[in-house]
C-alpha positions in Angstrom: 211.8 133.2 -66.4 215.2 134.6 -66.8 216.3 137.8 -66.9 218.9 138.9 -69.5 221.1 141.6 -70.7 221.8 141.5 -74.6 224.6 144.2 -75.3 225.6 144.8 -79.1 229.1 145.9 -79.1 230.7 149.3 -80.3 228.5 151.5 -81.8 228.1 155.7 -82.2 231.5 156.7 -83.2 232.9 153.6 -82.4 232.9 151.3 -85.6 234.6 148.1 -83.7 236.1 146.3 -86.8 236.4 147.2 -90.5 237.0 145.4 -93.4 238.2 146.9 -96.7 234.8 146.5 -98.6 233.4 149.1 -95.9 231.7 146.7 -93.4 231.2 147.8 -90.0 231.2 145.7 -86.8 228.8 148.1 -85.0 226.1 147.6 -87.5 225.9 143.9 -87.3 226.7 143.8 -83.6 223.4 146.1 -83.7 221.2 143.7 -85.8 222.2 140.7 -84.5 221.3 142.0 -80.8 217.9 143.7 -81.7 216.9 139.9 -83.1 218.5 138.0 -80.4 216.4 140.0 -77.8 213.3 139.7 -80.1 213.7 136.1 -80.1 214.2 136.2 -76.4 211.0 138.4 -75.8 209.0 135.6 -77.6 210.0 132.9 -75.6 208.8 134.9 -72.4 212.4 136.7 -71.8 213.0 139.5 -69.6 215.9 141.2 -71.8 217.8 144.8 -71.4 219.7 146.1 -74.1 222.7 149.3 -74.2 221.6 150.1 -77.4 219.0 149.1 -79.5 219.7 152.1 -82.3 223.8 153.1 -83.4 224.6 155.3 -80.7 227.6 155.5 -78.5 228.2 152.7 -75.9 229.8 152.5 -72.3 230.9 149.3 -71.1 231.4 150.7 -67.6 227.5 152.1 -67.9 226.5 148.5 -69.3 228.1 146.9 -66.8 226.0 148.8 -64.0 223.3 148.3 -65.3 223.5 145.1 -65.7 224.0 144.6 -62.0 221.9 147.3 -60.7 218.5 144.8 -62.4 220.3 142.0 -61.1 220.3 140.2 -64.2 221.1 136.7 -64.5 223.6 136.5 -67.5 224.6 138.9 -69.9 225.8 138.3 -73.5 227.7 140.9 -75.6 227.9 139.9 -79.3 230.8 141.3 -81.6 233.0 140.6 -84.7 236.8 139.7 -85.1 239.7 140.6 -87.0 243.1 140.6 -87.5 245.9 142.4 -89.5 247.5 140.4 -92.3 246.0 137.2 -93.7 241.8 136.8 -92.6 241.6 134.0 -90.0 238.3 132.4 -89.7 235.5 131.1 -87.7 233.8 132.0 -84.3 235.2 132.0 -80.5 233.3 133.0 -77.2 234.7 134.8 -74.2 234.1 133.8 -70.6 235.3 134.7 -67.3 238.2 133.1 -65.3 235.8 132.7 -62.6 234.4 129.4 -64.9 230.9 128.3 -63.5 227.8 129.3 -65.9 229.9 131.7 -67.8 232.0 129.1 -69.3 228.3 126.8 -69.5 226.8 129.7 -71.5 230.2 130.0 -73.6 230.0 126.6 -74.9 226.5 126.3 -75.7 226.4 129.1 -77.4 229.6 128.9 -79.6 228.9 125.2 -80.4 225.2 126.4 -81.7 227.4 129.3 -84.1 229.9 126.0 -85.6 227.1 124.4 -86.5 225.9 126.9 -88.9 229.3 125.9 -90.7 232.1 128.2 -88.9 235.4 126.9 -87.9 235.7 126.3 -84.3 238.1 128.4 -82.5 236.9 127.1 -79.0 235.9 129.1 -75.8 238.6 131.0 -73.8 239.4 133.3 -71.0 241.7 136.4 -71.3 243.3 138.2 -68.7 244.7 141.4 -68.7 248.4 142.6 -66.5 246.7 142.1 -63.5 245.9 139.0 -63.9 241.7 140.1 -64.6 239.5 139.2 -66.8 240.5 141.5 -70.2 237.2 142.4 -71.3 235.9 144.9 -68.8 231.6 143.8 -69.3 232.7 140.6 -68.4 235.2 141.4 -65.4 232.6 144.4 -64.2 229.4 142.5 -64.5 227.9 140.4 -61.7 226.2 137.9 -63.6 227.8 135.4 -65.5 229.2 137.0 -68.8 230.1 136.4 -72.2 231.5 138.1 -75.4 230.5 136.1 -78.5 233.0 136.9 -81.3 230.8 135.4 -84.1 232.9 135.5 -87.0 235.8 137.5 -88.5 234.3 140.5 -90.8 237.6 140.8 -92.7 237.4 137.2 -93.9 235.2 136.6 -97.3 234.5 133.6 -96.9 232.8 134.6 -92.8 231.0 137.6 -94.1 229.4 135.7 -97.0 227.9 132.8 -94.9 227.1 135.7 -92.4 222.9 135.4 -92.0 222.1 138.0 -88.8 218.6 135.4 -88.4 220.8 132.2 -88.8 223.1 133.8 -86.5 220.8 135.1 -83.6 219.0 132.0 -83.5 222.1 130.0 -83.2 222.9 132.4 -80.0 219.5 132.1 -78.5 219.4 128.3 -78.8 223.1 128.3 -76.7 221.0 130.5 -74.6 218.0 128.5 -74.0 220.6 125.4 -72.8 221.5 127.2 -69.8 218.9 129.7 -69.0 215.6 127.1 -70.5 212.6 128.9 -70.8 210.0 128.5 -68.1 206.5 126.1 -68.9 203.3 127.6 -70.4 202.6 129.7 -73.8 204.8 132.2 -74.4 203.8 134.0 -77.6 200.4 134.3 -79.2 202.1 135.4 -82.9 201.2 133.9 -85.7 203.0 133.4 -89.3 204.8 131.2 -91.7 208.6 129.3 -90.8 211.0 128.3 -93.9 213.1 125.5 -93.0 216.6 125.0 -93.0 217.9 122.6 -95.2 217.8 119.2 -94.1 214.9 116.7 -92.9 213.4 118.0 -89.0 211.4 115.8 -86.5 208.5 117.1 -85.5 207.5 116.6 -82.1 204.1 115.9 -79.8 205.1 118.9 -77.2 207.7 121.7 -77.3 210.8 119.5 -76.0 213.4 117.4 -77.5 212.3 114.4 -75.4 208.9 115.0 -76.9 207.9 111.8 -79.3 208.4 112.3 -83.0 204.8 112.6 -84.9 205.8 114.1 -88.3 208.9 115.5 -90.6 209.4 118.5 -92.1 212.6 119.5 -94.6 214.4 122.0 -95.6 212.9 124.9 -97.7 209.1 124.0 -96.9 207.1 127.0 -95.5 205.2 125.7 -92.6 202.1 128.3 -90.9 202.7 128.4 -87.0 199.6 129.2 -84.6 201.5 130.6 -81.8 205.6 130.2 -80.0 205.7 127.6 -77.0 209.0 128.1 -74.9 210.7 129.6 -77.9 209.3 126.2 -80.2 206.6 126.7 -83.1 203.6 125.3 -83.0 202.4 123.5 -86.3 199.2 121.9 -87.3 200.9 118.5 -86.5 203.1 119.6 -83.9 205.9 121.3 -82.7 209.1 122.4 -84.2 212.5 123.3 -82.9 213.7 126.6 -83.4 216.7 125.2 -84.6 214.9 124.2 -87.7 213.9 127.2 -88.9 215.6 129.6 -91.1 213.3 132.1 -91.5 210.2 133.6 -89.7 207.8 136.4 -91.6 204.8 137.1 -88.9 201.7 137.5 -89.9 
């Protein structure tokens, strides 16, 4: 199984973004982390963190350790912004180097657009030297990225802004290029909510699996116990992709 570093951005005395209406980019950076790395931990995940609490960061210090546990990707999640008019919608940061950083970039932004944000694509950024810009992804060993999920100074964003919505979406991306190994991962139990729309439900925890039942969108649904990050029904199994909303039992 994969091991991963999950690094919310900013934090301590470092807000990251603002908006007008007092939002904070450090406090979502923080909740969308912790249940990205929950998420993770279910599926049978080794994950590290920088901060699971709102303390002060150091990107050099991530980046070290980081390398030092040898990790095999790392993803730092953040909010944008921008003077003057809000832009919109989500973009994802990868190193110049290409390979599985720009594999893990794409996955994952294209899982954020389909929760309804405008697609701003997947890019490099260098700095005068002709590095990568953003110094956990130019430090780092492993294959990096910076998510930047939405814009916290657009309305419109901040309203469709769900941190479970959102941290699935990431860990799905995830699970495309680091998949989670065979077996039973998770012997919780509790009740899914769907998300809107009809879902198949499948004979085994795979997309290839055949189709033995539906589900739709605002059912709650009982789960026995988490197969490679998939939810196992009385019928079957269902995608995490599907789900909106998990309360544990």
């Amino acid at each position: 199984m994969s091991k991963l570093a999950v690094y919310a951005g900013h934090g301590g005395r470092d807000f990251g973004a603002t908006s007008s209406d007092g939002l904070r980019e450090k406090d979502f950076t923080l909740a969308v982390s912790n249940r990205v790395t929950q998420l993770l931990r279910q599926a049978g995940y080794d994950v590290i963190n920088n901060r699971t609490t709102d303390v002060d960061r150091s990107i050099t210090a991530d980046a070290r350790r980081a390398n030092a546990e040898g990790v095999d990707g790392v993803i730092e999640i953040h909010l944008n912004s921008n003077p003057g008019a809000p832009q919109t919608g989500t973009e994802t940061y990868y190193s110049i180097k290409g390979g599985r950083g720009k594999e893990l970039a794409d996955a994952i932004n294209r899982q954020i657009v389909e929760l309804g944000y405008v697609d701003r694509g997947i890019k490099t950024r260098t700095n005068s030297e002709g590095q990568d810009y953003f110094g956990i992804i130019r430090l780092t060993d492993a294959p990096a990225v910076l998510v930047e999920t939405a814009f916290i100074n657009n309305p419109d964003d901040m309203a469709r802004f769900n941190v479970d919505e959102m941290a699935r979406a990431i860990v799905n991306g995830i699970e495309e290029v680091f998949p989670p190994s065979t077996g039973e991962n998770s012997s919780e139990q509790g009740v899914v909510r769907i998300r809107e729309g009809t879902w198949n439900v499948r004979a085994a925890p795979n997309n290839g699996a055949p189709v033995v039942g539906y589900v739709y969108g605002g059912d709650l649904h009982p789960y026995s116990r988490i197969v490679n990050g998939w939810f196992r029904l009385e019928d079957g199994f269902l995608s995490p992709a599907a789900v909106a909303s998990v309360s544990s039992s």
